[in-house]
N, C-alpha and C positions, 0 to 999 in steps of 0.2 A: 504494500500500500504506500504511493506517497504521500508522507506527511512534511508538514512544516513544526519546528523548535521553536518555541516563544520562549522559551525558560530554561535558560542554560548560565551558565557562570563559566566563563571561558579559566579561570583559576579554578575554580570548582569538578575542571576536568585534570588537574597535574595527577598525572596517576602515576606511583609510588618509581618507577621504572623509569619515567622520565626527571622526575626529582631529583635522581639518584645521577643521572648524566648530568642534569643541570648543573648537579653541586660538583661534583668530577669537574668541569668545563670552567664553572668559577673558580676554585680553588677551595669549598665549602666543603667542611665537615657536619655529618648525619647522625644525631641518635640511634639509629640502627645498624643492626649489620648487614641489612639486605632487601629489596625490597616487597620481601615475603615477613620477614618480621615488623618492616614499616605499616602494613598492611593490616596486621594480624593486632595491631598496636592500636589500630581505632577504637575506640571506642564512645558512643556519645547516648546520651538519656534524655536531651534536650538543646535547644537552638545552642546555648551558652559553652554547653562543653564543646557539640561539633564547630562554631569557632572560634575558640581555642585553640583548635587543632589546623583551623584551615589556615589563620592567617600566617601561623608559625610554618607553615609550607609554602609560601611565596617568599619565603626569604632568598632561593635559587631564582628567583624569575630578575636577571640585571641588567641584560642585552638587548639589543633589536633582534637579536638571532633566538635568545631565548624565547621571547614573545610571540616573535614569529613561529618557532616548533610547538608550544602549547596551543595557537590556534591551528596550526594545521594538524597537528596532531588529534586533533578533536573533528576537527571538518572532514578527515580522512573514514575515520571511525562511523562518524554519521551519515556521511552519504554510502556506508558498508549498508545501512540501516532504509537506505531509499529514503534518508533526507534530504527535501529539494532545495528548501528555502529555510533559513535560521533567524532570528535575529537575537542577540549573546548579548551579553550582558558581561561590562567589564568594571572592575573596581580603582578609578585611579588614585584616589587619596591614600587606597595601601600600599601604592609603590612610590608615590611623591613623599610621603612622610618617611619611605627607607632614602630618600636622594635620586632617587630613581625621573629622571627627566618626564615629564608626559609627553613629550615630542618622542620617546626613545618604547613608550609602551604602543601607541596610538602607531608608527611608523611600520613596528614589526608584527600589530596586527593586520593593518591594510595591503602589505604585502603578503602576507596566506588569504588576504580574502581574494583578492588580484590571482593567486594560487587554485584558491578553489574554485573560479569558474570553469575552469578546464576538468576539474574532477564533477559537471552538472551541479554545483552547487553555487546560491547565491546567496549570500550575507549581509545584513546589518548590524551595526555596533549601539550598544544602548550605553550610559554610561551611567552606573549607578552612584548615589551618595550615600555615606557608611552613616548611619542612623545615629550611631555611638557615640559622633564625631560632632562639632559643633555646627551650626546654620552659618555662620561665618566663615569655619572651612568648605563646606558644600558651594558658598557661594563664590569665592576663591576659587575654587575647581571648575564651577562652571565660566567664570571668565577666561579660565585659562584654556577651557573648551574652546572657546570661541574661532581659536585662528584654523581647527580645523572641522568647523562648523559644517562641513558637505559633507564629512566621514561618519556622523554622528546623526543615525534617525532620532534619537529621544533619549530620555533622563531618567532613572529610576530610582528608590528607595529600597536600602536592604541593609541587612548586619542587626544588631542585635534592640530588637522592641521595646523591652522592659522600659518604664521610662523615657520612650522617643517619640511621641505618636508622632503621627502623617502632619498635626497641623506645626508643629516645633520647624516645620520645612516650606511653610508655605508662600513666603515670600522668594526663598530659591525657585517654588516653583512657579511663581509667576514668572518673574524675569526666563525662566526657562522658555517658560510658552510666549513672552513676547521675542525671544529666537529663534521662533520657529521649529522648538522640539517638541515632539509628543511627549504625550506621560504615562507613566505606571508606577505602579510602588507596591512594596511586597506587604501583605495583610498578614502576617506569619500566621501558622494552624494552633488553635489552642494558647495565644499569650493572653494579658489581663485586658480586658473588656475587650475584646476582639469584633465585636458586631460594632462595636463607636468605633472602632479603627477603622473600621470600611465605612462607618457614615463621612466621617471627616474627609476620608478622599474621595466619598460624591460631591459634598455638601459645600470643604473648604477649600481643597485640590481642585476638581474638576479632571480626574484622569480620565483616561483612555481606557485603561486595564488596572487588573489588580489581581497582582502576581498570591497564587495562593489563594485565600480569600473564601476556603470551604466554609469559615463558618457562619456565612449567612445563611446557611440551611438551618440554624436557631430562630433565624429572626424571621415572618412571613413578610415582613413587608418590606425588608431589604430584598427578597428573594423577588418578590412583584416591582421593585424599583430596577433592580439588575434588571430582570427580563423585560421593563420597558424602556430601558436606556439605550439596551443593547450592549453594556460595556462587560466585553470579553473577561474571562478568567483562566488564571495558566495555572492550574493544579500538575505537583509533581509528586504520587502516592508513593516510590521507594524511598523517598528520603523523608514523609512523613511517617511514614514507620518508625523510624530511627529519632523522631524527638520529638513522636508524640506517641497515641496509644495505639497507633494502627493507619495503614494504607488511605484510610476513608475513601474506599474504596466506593461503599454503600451513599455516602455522600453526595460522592463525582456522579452516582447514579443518578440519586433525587436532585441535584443539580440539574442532568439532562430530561428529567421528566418535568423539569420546569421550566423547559426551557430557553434556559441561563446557555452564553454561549462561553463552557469548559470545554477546554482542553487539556492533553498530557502531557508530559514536558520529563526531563530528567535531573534539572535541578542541578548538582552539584555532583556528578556519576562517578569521580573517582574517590569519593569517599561514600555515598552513600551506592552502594557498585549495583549498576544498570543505568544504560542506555535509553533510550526514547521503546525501541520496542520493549525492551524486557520491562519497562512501566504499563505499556499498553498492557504486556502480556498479564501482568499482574493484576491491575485494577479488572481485567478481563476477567481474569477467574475468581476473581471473591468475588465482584460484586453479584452476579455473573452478569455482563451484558453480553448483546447477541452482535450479530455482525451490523447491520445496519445502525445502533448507536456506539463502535466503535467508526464506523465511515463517518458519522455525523461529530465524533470528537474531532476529527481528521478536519472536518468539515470546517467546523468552528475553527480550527487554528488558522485557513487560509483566511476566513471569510475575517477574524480582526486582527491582520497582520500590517502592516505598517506598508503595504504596496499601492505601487497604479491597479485600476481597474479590469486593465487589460493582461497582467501579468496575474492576477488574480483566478481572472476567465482561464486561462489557461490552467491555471495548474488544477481548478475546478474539474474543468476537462476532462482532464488524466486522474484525479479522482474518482469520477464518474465512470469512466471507463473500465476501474479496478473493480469498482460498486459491481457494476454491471455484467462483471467476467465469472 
């Protein structure tokens, strides 16, 4: 089936094997011995432990040449997976705050995107602000976006909830959208008032999407607000597993019988390990849906993707065609 990626973490893909060269190539020393031990070392019970863990693994990411191999390393993998279209999500505040130039992250991912047309895949870069972080650094980040303002479809929120809501960011996100970038912001699964987390980026944001964001299946009138807005959701159920109670597998379901437009996405895949399909495969079998509302998950990711209309049509097309075989 072709699918489209809304929710990916191009850091969120170093998987332990590339780490391990990275730090080789730098001159960086690893807490492990290998990366079957690196691997074996995860462990998370919620958002807070897994980053912990993540951000302490971008410490190898220092080059254009590294940057460059973590995205194509990831855009290789997923187009194994008959992904046609992506749009990724990248974190610059955690390499600017290592000294790490934004000219030197932004450059050696635009060359693997420039890379991955030739492998049938095409890309966009989102760039996220770390929640954690001040609204002063976010806003700092995004000026410093600016000079490569055509690389960059949109803006997004993520890193750690506790204490950060959606509205703590909302005058970044304005100046954002008067740039001319889309928005989204991640509604993590399960943090404190998580249903006013998603009200505030209707109400005081005004996104586009909202990455995560199952738990409006509490609230009935959020769920009748989604569905008359239209504003897309990128659920990724393996790594809600991993820092919450489960897949919410049954969720992503009663999401699609409301229909809210979710999709499946893979999140953060070299820690929380699977891919775009092996999420499909899995939200497939708990919940159980049937084929027709996995083609319509499919569906949804084209249908609020950040494209022209006509680039849309097509890959609708060859959707339909899969439907239909």
């Amino acid at each position: 089936m072709p699918k489209a990626e809304l929710h990916v973490h191009l850091e969120g893909t170093l998987e332990p094997e590339l780490k391990f060269e990275l730090a080789m190539r730098n001159g960086l020393s690893l807490p492990y011995g290998s990366a079957e031990d690196m691997r074996a070392a995860y462990s998370f019970n919620d958002l807070s432990s897994f980053l912990a863990v993540y951000y302490e693994g971008m410490s190898v990411l220092r080059s254009e040449r590294d940057f460059y191999d973590l995205a194509m390393t990831y855009f290789r993998k997923a187009r194994s997976q008959n992904v046609v279209y992506a749009e990724v999500f990248f974190d610059p505040q955690a390499h600017t705050a290592r000294g790490v130039p934004f000219g030197t992250v932004i450059d050696g991912l635009r060359r693997a995107q420039a890379d991955a047309l030739s492998l049938g895949l095409r890309t966009q870069l989102i760039m996220c602000f770390l929640r954690d972080m001040s609204a002063s650094s976010a806003m700092r980040t995004l000026e410093q976006s600016l000079a490569y303002r055509d690389l960059i479809v949109g803006v997004g929120l993520d890193s750690d909830e506790r204490g950060n809501p959606p509205v703590k960011f909302s005058e970044v996100f304005a100046r954002a959208r008067s740039e001319g970038y889309r928005l989204t912001m991640h509604c993590d699964v399960d943090q404190e008032d998580s249903a006013g987390h998603i009200r505030q980026c209707l109400d005081d944001i005004g996104v586009e999407r909202i990455d995560h964001g199952v738990n409006c299946v509490e609230d009935d009138d959020l769920l009748r607000r989604l569905r008359e807005s239209g504003i897309g959701l990128t659920a990724c159920p393996i790594s809600n597993s991993y820092v919450t109670d489960g897949l919410k597998a049954r969720e992503i379901k009663l999401m699609l019988e409301h229909s809210l437009l979710v999709t499946v996405n893979s999140d953060d895949p070299a820690y929380f390990p699977g891919y775009i399909n092996e999420n499909f495969m899995a939200v497939t079998s708990e919940a159980p849906l049937d084929k027709q509302q996995v083609v319509r998950l499919a569906r949804n990711a084209f249908t609020i993707a950040w494209m022209d209309g006509a680039d849309r049509d097509r890959y609708l097309q060859d959707l339909d065609a899969y439907a239909g075989g």
